[in-house]
C-alpha positions as CSV (number, residue, x, y, z in Angstrom):
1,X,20.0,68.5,21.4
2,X,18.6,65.3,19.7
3,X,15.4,64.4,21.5
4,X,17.2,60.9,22.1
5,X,20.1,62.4,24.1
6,X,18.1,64.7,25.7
7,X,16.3,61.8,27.3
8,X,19.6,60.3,27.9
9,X,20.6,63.2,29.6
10,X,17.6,63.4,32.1
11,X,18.2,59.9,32.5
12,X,22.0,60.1,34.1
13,X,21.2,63.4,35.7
14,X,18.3,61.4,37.9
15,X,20.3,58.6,38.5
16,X,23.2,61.5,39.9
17,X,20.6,62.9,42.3
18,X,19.5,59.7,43.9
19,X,23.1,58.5,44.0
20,X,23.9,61.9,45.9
21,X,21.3,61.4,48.7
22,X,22.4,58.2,49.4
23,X,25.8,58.7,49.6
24,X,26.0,60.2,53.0
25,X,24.2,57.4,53.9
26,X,26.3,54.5,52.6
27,X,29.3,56.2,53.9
28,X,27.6,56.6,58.0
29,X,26.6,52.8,57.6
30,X,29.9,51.6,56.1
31,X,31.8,53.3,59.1
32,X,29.4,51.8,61.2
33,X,30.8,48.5,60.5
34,X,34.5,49.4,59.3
35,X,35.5,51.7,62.1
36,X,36.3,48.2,64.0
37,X,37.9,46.3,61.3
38,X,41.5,46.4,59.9
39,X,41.5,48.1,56.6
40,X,43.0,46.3,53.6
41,X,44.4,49.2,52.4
42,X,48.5,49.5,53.8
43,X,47.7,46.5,56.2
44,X,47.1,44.1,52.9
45,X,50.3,45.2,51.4
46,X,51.9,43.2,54.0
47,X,53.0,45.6,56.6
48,X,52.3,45.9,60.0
49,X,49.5,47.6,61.6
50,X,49.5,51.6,62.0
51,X,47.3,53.9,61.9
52,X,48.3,55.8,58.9
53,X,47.5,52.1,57.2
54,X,44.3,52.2,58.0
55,X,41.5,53.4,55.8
56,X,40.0,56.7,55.7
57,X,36.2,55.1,55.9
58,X,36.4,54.2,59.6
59,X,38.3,55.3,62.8
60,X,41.3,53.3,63.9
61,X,39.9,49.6,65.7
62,X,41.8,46.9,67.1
63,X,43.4,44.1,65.3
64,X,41.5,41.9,62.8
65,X,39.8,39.4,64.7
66,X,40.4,41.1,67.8
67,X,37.0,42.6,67.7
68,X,34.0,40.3,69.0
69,X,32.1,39.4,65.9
70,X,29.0,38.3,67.5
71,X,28.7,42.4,68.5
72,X,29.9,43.7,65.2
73,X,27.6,41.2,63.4
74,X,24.5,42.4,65.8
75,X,25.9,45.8,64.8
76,X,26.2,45.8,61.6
77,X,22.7,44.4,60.9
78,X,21.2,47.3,63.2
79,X,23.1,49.6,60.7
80,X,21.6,48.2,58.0
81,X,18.1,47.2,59.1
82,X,16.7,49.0,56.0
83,X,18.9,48.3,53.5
84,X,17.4,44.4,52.3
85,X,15.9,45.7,48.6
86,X,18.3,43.2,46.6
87,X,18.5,40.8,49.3
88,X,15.7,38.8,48.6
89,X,16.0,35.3,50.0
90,X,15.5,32.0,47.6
91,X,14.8,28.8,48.8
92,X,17.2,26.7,50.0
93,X,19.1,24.6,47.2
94,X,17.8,26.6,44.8
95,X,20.5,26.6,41.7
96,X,22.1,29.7,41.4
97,X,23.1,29.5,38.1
98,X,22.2,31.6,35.0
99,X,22.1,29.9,32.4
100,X,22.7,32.2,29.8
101,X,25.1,34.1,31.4
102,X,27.1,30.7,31.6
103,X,26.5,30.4,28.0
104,X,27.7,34.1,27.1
105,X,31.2,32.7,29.1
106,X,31.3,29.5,27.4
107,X,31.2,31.0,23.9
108,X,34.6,33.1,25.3
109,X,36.1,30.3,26.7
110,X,39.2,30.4,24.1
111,X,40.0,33.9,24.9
112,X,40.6,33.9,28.1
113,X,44.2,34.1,28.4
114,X,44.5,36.6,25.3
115,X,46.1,39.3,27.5
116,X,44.4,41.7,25.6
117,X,41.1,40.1,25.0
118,X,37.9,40.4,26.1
119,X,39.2,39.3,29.9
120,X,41.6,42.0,29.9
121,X,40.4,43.6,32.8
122,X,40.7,40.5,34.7
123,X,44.7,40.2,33.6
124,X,45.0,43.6,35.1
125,X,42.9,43.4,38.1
126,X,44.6,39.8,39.3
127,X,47.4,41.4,40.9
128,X,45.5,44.1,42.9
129,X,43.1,41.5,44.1
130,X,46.2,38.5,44.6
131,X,47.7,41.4,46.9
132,X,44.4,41.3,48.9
133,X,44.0,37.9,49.0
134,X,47.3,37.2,49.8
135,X,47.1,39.7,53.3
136,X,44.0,37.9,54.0
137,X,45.5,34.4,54.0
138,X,49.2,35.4,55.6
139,X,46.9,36.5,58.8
140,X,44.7,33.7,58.6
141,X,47.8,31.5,59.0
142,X,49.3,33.7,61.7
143,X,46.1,33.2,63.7
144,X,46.1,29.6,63.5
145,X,49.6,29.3,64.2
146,X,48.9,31.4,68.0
147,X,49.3,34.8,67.2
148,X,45.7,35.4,66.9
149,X,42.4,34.8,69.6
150,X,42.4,31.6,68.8
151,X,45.8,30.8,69.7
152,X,47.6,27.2,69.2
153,X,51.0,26.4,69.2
154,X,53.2,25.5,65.4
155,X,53.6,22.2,67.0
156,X,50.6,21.5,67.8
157,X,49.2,18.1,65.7
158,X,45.7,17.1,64.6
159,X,42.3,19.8,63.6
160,X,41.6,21.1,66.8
161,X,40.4,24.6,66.7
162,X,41.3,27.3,64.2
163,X,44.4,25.1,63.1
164,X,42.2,22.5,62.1
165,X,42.2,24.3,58.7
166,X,46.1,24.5,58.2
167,X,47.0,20.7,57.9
168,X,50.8,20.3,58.5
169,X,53.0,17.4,56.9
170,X,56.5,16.5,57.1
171,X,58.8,17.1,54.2
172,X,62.3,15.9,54.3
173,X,65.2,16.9,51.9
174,X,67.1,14.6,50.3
175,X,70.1,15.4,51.4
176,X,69.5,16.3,55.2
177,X,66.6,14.4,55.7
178,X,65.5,16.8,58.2
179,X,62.0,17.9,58.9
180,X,60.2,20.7,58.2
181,X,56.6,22.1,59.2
182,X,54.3,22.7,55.9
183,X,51.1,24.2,56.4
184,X,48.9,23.3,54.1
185,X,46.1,25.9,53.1
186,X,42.9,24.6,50.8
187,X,41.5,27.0,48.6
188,X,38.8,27.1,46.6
189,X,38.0,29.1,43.5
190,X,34.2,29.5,42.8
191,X,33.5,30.4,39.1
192,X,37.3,30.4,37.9
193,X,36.3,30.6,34.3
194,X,39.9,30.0,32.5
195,X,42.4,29.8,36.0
196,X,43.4,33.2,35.6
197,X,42.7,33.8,39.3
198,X,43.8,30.1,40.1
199,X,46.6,29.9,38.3
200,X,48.0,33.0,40.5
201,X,47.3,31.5,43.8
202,X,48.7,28.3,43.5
203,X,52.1,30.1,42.5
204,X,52.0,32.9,45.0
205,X,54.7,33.1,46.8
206,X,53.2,33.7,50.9
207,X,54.8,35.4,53.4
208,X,56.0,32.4,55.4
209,X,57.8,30.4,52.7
210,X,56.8,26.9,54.4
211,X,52.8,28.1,53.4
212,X,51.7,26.4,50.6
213,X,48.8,26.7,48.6
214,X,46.2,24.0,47.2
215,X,43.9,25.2,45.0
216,X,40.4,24.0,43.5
217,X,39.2,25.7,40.8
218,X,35.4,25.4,39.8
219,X,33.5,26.8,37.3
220,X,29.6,25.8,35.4
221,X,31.5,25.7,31.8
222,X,33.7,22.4,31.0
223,X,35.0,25.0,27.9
224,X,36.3,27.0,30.6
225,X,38.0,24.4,32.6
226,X,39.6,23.1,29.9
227,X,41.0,26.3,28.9
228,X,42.2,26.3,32.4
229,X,43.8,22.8,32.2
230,X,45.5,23.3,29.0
231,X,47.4,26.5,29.9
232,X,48.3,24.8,33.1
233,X,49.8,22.4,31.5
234,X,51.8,24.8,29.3
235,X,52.9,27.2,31.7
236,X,53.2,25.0,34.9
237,X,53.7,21.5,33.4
238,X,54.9,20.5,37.2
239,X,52.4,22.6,38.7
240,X,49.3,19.4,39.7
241,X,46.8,18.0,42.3
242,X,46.7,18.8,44.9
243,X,49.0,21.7,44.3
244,X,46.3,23.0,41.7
245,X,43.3,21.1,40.7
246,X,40.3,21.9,38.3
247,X,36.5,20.7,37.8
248,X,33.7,21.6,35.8
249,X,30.8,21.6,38.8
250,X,28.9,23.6,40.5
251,X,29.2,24.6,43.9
252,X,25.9,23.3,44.6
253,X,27.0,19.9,43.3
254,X,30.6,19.8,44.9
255,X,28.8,20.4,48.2
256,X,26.5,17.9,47.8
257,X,28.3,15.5,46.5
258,X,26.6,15.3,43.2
259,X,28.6,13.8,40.5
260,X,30.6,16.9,38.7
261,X,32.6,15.1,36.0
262,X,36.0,14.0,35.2
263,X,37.5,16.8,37.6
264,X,36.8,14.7,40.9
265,X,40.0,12.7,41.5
266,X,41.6,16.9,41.2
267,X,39.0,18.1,43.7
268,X,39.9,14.6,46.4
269,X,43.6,15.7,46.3
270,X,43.1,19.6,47.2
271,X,40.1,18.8,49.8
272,X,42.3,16.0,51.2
273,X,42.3,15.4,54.8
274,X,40.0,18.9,55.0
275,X,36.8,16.8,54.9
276,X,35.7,14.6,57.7
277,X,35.2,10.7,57.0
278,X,31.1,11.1,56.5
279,X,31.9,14.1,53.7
280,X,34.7,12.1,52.3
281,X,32.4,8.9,52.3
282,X,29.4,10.6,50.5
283,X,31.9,12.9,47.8
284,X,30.4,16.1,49.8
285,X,33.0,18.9,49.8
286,X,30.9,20.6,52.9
287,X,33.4,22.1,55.1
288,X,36.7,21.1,53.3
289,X,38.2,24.6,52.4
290,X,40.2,27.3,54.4
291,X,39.5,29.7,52.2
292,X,36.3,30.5,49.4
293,X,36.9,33.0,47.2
294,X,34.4,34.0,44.5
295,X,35.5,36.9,42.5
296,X,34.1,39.0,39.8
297,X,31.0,35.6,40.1
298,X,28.5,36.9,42.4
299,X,27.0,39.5,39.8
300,X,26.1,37.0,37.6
301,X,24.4,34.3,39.2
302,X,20.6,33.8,40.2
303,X,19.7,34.1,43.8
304,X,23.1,35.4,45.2
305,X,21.5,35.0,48.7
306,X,21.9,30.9,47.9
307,X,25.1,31.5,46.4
308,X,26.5,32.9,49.6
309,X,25.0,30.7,52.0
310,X,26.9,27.8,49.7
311,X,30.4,29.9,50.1
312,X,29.9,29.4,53.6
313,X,29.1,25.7,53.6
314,X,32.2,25.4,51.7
315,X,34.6,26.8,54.3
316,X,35.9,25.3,57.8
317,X,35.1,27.2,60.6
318,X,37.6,29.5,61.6
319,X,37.9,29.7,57.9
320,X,37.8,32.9,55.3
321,X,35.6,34.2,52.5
322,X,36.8,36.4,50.4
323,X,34.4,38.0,47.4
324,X,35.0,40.5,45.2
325,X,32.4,42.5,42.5
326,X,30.8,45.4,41.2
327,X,28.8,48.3,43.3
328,X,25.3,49.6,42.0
329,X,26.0,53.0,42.0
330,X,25.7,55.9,39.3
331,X,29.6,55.6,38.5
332,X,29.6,51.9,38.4
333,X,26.9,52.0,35.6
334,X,29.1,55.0,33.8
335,X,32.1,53.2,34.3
336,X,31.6,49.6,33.6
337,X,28.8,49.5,31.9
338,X,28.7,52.8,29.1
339,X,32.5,53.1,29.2
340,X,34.0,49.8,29.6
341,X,31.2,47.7,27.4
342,X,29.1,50.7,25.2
343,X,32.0,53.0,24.1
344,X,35.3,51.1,24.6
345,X,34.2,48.2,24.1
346,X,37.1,46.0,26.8
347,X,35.0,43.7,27.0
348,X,31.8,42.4,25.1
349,X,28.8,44.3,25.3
350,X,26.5,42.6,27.5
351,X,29.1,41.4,30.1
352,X,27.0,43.1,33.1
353,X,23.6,44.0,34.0
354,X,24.2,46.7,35.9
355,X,20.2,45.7,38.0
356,X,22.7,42.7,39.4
357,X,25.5,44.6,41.1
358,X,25.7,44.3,44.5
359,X,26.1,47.2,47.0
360,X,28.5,46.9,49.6
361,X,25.8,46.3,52.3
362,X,24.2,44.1,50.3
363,X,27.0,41.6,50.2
364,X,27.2,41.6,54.4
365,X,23.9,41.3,55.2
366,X,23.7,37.9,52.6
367,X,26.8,37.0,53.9
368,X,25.8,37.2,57.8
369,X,22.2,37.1,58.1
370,X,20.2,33.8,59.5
371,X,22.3,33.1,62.3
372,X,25.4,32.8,59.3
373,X,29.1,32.5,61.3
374,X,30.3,34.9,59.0
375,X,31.5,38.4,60.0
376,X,33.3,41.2,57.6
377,X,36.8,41.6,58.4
378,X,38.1,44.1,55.8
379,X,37.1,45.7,52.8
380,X,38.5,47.8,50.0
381,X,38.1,49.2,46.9
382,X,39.8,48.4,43.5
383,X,40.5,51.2,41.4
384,X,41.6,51.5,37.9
385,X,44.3,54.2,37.0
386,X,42.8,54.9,33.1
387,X,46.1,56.0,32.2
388,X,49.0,53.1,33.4
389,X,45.7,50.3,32.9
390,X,46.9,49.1,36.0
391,X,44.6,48.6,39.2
392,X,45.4,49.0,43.2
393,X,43.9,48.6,46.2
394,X,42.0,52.0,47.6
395,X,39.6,53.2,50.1
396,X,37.2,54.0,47.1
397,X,34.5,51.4,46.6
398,X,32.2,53.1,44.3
399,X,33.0,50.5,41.4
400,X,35.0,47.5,42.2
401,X,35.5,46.4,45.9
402,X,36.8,43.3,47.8
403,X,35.4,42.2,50.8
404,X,36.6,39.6,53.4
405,X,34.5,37.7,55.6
406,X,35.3,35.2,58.5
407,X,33.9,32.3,59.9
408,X,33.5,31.6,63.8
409,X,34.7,28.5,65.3
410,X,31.9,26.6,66.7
């Protein structure tokens, strides 16, 4: 063999053994915290709860948020006491974004609805993660409308409690003029890039038809939001604020009410009522979401730690996280970062760095560390089938994974 694939070789087999020993225990720690959460395998497909749902990394637990989530948060940090390598914490308000990684997006910004560009992946992917998502909001809104702990009635008025997040308005037909409930559920989309993601949500079709969307979409990279805006306009011409909203901010800056651009009049409409008078008063955006999603985001920016405590300031209590990105494992690194980006080349060389993907652990212990109200509620691995190109939820999450978090009420 070449001397230079020798050392390759001897390489990748290293990295296999060390991925090996810690497999076992990644798997023992996972359960630890799994066993007592609804798996979003079967269960985010939109059926019911059974056992034969539920995934094969943790025993069968009670319904999700069922649990008490100051116990599994104690427990899951006990599980994890040693894991904290790639948790280092930054300074509060330190600027979590890269720079040059927004630049490497911002020079792709025309491609990214080119089904088979360079965001290809992401085309395929959206359905597999929409489908996630999608579970994770239908139960959100069953739980504020009583069916979950923190019960309250559908005619219940006003933001008390978990229903505080689902605002509900009149909306009379013309011809009837009868009324109908609407709940109203504020997203936001943290580093949306083109709308590929955003675009989805707002036209999702929920599980109670009287749901409806809101969406904010945010991204570093004006280039990006106007990509976004313009294929809005193209394929949804009726399709506006607060129904689905853009701006070229940061989330640093939407949270603290820094000015963000021409996007802000978008961002007012989705937030609406979701803000209290003092947020709404100083432009801050603390608080005004039922649901933060950053996906495919937290592997590039500097100090995710920051990055996470800001997807919590973002959302109401009672409210949901939902993030999805890349594991640091030995497959992850053959998959994404030789196969996809070296050899095949779906999508440009350089996309990743592999020394910034997040293990599973990782993500929770950022997400609920320093007295955080966040606690994991499901997670679940994407998977790519190499042959249809098509992507679905599995129990797998060696390379892609999805992970949903929720936030106590106070």
């Amino acid at each position: 063999l070449p001397p230079s694939l020798g050392l390759v070789l001897v390489f990748l087999r290293r990295m296999a053994l060390t991925s090996l020993r810690t497999a076992v225990r990644r798997r023992s720690m996972l359960s630890a915290y799994l066993g007592e959460c609804r798996a979003a395998v079967g269960v985010f497909r939109g059926t019911t709860t059974h056992e034969a749902d539920l995934s094969a990394m943790g025993q069968v637990g009670p319904p999700l948020g069922a649990t008490n989530r100051t116990d599994r948060t104690n427990r899951t940090h006990h599980a994890l006491a040693g894991r904290r390598s790639h948790t280092s914490t930054a300074p509060e308000g330190k600027p979590s974004v890269n720079r040059a990684e927004a630049a490497k997006f911002a020079k792709l910004s025309s491609s990214w609805w080119d089904p088979n560009g360079p965001f290809k992946p992401l085309h395929n992917m959206n359905k597999a993660r929409c489908e996630f998502i999608k579970g994770v909001i239908d139960e959100y809104v069953e739980e504020c409308d009583g069916d979950g702990p923190h019960g309250t009635s559908k005619g219940d008025s006003g933001r008390s409690g978990a229903v505080g997040a689902v605002d509900r308005v009149d909306r009379r037909t013309d011809d009837t003029r009868q009324k109908r409930q609407k709940r109203i559920v504020r997203v936001l989309d943290v580093g949306c890039g083109g709308g590929i993601l955003s675009e989805a949500l707002a036209t999702m079709p929920m599980r109670d038809p009287d749901v409806e969307l809101q969406v904010l979409g945010i991204d570093v990279n004006q280039e990006g939001i106007d990509t976004a805006m313009e294929h809005q306009r193209a394929a949804h011409p009726g399709l506006s604020p607060p129904r689905l909203g853009y701006r070229a901010v940061t989330i640093e800056d939407l949270l603290d009410g820094d000015d963000g651009g021409d996007g802000d009049d978008d961002a007012r409409k989705v937030a609406g009522e979701g803000r209290s008078s003092s947020d709404a008063a100083r432009n801050s955006f603390v608080g005004a979401f039922d649901v933060t999603i950053a996906s495919e985001v937290i592997e590039h920016v500097d100090h995710p730690q920051e990055f996470c405590r800001n997807l919590v300031r973002a959302t109401a209590p009672g409210g949901r996280i939902i993030v999805s990105t890349l594991n640091r494992t030995v497959k992850s690194y053959a998959l994404a970062i030789v196969g996809a980006e070296t050899l095949l080349r779906m999508v440009p060389e350089g996309t990743h760095d592999w020394s910034k993907f997040l293990t599973p652990e990782e993500v929770v212990l950022m997400m609920t560390e320093d007295g955080s109200p966040a606690a994991l509620d499901a997670v679940a691995g994407m998977v790519l089938n190499p042959l249809s190109g098509l992507w679905k939820l599995e129990d797998n999450i060696d390379v892609n994974y999805i992970a949903s978090f929720s936030l106590k009420l106070p």
